[in-house]
C-alpha positions as semicolon CSV with decimal commas, in nm:
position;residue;x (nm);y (nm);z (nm)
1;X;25,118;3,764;25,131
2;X;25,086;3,547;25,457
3;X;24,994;3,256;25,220
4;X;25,319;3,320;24,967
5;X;25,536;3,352;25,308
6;X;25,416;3,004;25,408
7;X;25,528;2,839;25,038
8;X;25,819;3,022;25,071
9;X;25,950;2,840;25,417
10;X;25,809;2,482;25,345
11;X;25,976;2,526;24,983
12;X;26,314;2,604;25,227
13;X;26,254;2,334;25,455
14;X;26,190;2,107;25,125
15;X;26,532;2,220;24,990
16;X;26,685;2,143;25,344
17;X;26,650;1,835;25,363
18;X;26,688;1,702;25,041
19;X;26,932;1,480;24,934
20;X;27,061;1,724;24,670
21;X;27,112;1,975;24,955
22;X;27,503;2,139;24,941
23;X;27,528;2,011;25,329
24;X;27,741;1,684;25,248
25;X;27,912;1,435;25,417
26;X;28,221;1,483;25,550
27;X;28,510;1,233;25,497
28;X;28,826;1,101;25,694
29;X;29,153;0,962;25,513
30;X;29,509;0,994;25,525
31;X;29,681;1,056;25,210
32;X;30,047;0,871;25,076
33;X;30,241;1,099;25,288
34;X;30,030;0,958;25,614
35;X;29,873;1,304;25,706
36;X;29,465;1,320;25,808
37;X;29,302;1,503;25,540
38;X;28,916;1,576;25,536
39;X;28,695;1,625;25,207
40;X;28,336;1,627;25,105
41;X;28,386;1,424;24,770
42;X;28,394;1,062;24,832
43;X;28,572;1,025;24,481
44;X;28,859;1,066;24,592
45;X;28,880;0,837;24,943
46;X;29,082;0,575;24,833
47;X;28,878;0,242;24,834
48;X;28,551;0,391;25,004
49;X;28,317;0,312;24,683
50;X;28,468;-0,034;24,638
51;X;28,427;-0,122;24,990
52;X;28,046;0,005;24,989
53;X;27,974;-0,151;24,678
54;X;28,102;-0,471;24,800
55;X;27,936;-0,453;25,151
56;X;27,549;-0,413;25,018
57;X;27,480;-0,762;24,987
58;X;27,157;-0,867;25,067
59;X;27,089;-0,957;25,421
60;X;26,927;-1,282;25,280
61;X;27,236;-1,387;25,123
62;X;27,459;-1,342;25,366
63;X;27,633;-1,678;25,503
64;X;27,644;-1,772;25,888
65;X;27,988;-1,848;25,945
66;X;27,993;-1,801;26,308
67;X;27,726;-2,085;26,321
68;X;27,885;-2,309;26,073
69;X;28,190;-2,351;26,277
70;X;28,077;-2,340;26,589
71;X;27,920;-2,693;26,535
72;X;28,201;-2,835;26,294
73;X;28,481;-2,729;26,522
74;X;28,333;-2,626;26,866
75;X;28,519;-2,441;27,140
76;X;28,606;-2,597;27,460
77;X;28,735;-2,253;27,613
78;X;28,759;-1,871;27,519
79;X;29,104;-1,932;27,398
80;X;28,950;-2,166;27,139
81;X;28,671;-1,909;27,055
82;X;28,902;-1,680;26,928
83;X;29,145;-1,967;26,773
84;X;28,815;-2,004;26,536
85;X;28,794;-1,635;26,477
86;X;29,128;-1,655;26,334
87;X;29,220;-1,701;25,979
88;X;29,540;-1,847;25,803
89;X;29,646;-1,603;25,481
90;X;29,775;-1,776;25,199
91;X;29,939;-1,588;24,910
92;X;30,242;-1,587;24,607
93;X;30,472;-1,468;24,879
94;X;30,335;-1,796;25,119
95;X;30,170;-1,817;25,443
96;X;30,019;-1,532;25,754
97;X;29,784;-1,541;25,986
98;X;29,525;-1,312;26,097
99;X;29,141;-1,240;26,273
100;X;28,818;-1,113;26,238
101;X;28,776;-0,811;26,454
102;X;28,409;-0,757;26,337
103;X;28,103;-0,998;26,279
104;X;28,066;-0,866;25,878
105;X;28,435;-0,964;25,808
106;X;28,679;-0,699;25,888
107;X;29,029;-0,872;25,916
108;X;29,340;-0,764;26,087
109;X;29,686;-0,854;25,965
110;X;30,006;-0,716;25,915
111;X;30,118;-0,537;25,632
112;X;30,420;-0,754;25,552
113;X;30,183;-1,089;25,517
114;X;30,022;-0,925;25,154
115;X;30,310;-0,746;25,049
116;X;30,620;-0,874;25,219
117;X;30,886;-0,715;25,410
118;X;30,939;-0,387;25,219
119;X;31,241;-0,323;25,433
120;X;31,405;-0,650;25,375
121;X;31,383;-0,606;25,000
122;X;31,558;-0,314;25,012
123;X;31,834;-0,456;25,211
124;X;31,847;-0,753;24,998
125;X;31,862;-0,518;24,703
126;X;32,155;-0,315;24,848
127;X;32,350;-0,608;24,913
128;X;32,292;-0,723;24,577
129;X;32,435;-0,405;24,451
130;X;32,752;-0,415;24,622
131;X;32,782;-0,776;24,502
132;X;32,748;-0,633;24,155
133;X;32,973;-0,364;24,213
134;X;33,239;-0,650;24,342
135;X;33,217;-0,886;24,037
136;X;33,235;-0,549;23,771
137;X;33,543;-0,467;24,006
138;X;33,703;-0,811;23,929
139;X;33,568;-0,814;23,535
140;X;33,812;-0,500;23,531
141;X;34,086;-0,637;23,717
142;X;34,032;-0,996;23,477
143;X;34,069;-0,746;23,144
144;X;34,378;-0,583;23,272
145;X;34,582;-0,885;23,370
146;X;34,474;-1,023;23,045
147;X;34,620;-0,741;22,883
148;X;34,896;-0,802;23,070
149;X;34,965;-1,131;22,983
150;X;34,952;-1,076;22,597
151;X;35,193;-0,829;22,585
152;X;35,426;-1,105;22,776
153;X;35,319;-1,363;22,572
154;X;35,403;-1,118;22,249
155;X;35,708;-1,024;22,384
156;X;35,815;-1,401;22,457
157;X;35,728;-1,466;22,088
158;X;35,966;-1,267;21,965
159;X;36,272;-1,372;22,127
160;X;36,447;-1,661;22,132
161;X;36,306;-1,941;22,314
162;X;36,631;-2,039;22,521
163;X;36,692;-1,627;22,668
164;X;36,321;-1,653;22,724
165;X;36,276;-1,998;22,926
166;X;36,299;-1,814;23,272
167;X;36,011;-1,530;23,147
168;X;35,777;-1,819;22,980
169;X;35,803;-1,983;23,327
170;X;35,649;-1,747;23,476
171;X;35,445;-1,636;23,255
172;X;35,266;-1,970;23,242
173;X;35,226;-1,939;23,625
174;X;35,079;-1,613;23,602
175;X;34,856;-1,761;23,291
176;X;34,702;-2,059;23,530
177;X;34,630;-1,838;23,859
178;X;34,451;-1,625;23,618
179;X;34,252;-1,896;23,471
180;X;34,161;-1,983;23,819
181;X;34,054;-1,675;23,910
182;X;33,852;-1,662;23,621
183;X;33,675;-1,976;23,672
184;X;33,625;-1,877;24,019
185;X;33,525;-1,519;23,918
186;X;33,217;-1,682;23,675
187;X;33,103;-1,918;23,950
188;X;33,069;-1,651;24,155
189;X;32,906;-1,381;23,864
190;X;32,643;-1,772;23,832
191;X;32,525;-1,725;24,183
192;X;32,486;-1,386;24,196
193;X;32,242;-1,395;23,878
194;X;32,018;-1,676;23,995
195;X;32,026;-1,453;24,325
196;X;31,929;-1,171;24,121
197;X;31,652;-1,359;23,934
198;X;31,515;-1,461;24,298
199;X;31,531;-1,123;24,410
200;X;31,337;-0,977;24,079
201;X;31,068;-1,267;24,134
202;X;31,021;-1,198;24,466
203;X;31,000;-0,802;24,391
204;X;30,746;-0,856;24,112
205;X;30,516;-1,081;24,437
206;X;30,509;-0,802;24,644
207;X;30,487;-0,500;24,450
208;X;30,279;-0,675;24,179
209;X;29,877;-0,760;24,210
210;X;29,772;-1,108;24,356
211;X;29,505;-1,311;24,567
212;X;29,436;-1,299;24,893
213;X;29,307;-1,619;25,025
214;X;29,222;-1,735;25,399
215;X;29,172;-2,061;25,555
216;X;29,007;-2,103;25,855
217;X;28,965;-2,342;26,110
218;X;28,764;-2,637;25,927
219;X;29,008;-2,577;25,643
220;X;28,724;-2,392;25,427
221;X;28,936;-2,157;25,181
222;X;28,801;-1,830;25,095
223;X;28,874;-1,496;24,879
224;X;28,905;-1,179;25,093
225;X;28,978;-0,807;24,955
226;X;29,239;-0,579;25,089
227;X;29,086;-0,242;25,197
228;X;29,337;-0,077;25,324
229;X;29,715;-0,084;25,449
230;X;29,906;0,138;25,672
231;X;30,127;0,420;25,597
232;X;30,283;0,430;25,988
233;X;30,248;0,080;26,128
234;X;30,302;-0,290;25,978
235;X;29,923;-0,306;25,922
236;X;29,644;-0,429;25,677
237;X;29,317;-0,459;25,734
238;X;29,087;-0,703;25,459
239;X;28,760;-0,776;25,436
240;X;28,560;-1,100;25,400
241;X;28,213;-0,997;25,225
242;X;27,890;-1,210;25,257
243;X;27,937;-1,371;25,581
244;X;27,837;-1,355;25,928
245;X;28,169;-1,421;26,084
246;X;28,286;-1,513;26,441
247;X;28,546;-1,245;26,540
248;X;28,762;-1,121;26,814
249;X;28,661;-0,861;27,098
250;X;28,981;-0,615;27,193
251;X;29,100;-0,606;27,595
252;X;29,053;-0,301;27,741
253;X;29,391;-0,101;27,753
254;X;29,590;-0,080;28,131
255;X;29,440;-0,384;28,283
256;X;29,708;-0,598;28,205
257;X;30,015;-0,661;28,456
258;X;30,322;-0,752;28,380
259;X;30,303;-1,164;28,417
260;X;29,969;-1,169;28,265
261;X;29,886;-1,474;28,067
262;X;29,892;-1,436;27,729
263;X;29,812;-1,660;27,421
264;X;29,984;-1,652;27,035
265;X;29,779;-1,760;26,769
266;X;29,844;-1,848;26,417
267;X;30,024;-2,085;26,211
268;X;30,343;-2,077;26,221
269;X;30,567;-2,321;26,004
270;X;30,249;-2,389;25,795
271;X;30,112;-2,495;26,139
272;X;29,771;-2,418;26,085
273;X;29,569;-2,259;26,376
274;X;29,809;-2,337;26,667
275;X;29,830;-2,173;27,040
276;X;30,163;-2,077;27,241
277;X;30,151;-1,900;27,550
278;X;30,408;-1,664;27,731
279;X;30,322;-1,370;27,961
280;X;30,291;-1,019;27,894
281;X;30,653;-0,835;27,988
282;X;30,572;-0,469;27,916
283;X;30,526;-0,221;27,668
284;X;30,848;-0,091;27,466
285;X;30,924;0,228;27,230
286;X;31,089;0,157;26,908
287;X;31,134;0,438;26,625
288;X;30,854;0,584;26,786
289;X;30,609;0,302;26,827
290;X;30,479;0,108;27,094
291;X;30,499;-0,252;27,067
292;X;30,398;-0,529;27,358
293;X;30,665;-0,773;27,438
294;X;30,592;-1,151;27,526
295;X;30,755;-1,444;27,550
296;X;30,491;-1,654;27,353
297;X;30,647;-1,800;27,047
298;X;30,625;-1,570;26,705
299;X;30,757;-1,772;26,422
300;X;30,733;-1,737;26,043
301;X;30,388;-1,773;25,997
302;X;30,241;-1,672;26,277
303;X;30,267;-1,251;26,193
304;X;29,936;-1,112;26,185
305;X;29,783;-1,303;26,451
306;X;29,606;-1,251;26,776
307;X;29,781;-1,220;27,077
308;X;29,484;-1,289;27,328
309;X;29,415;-1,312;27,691
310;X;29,275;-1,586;27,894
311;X;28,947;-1,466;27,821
312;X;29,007;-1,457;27,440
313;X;29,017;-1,075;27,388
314;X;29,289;-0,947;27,172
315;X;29,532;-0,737;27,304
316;X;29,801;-0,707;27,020
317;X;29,891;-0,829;26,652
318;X;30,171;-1,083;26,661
319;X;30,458;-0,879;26,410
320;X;30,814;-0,926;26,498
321;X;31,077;-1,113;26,713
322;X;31,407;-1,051;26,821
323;X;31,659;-1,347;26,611
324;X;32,033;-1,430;26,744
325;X;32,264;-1,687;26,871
326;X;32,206;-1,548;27,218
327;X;31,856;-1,448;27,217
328;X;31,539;-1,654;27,283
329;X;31,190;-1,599;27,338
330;X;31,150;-1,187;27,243
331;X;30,859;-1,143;27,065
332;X;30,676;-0,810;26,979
333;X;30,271;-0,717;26,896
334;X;30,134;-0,374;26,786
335;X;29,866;-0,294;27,051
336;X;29,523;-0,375;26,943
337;X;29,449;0,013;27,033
338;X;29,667;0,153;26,740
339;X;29,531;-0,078;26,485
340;X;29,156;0,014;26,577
341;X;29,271;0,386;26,595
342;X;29,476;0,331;26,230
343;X;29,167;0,226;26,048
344;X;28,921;0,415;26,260
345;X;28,713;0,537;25,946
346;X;28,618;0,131;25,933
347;X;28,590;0,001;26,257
348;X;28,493;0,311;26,474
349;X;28,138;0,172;26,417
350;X;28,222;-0,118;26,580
351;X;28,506;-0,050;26,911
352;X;28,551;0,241;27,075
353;X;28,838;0,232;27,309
354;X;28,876;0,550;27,506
């Protein structure tokens, strides 16, 4: 019996820790509407098999890019070190920026650089309505004073042409402002189409499929693989598999003062890899997000970059700036804190900022 209870508990023990064993592992990802959602079947984490797939690469094959531009492009400062750590994006939809934020390729970016401005397209696509609902307006208005105009002209055809000299007069007035209009009305109705062709190109680019590709610092172009995007902030986050890469450490939140020197980096203009500086002015709220506000330059171009301190740690992604005739130098950056928090489930491994 003693010898039976004994098979019985290693047998349990056996079953314990098997790999079979019901006791699974527990996963972390926020569904469409942006809500935290926990499950045991990895199925159905959206890019989790991909990503792990993609990220058991030999260590023998992986490439030492850290190393390789370290000698073709060295650093002179810590402002340069994380210049190198940062990556120009190049797409259909044309040119980001953004940085490694972990040595096996993890890259930060925002949202808008790999699938453009969601909110502009809709604005652009409202406008374009009301545009459309103008020139219909005026195709209506065309018909009816054409119409118009052939009952005249009918009328004037029946009468004699001598008790109808003062009606034709006008009537031929009337005929070439319409004309006018007309020729106006179909210059206008040409615009608006090739507008509408741009607008259905540029809506197929960012809602369709297309390559990512990056360019760093010695101009080497490489393929990188979205992971995952944001549902709450202007974020991406891509991946660069094979390499050893250099990459960016984050500041440590509250130590910065409001004068602080701070550095943009990115290429802006198709400016590959360039630095502005400005100072940190504060932290604002808007639609219920923080955002850090500088004075360093944020162009087209340079979205999705680091915005580092002296010592090279990151302390926001570049993302916005405020344009107008009487505004100058009022640029924004999501805080480095909400991006690692946002894609926790990837780089918790890596930063943990409490």
């Amino acid at each position: 019996m003693k010898n039976i209870s004994v098979a019985f508990f290693l047998f349990f023990l056996l079953y314990l820790f098997s790999s079979d064993c019901c006791l699974a592992k527990i996963y972390k990802y926020k569904n469409k509407d942006g809500t935290w959602s926990f499950t045991d079947d990895a199925s159905v984490v959206p890019d989790l098999k991909k990503a792990e797939e993609r990220n058991s690469l030999p260590t023998e094959l992986i490439k030492d890019l850290h190393k390789k531009l370290s000698e073709t492009v060295p650093p002179k400062n810590k402002v340069e070190e994380a210049r190198n750590a940062t990556v120009a994006i190049k797409n259909s939809l044309g040119i980001g920026s953004g940085f490694f934020i972990t040595q096996d390729g993890y890259i930060l970016t925002n949202k808008h650089v790999i699938q453009g401005d969601e909110a502009k397209l809709n604005r652009l696509e409202k406008m374009l309505e009301q545009e459309k609902a103008q020139l219909d307006q005026e195709s209506q208005l065309i018909l009816k004073e054409q119409e118009r105009l052939e009952k005249v002209k009918a009328f004037l055809d029946s009468q004699r042409r001598r008790a109808a000299a003062d009606l034709l007069s006008v009537y031929l007035m009337d005929k070439r402002n319409l004309d006018a209009y007309i020729a106006r009305h179909e210059q206008r109705k040409e615009a608006f189409e090739k507008r509408l062709r741009a607008f259905d190109d540029l809506k197929a680019k960012m809602r369709g499929s297309y390559a990512n590709q990056i360019v760093l610092i010695d101009n080497t172009e490489l393929s990188v693989s979205v992971v995952v995007t944001s549902y709450q902030y202007d974020l991406a986050l891509l991946k660069l598999y094979g390499y050893k890469c250099p990459f960016i450490e984050p500041a440590i939140p509250g130590q910065l003062e409001q004068g602080t020197l701070l550095y943009a980096i990115g290429s802006p203009l198709r400016l590959m890899h360039s630095v502005t500086s400005g100072i940190y002015s504060g932290v604002r709220e808007f639609s219920g997000q923080s955002y850090i506000q500088t004075n360093a330059q944020i162009n087209p171009g340079n979205s999705g970059g680091p915005l580092v301190t002296k010592d090279g740690k990151v302390i926001g992604i570049n993302t916005w700036k405020v344009v107008g005739p009487k505004v100058e130098g009022i640029g924004f950056a999501i805080p480095i804190t909400a991006a690692l928090k946002e894609f926790e489930r990837y780089l918790g491994q890596f930063w943990k900022l409490d």
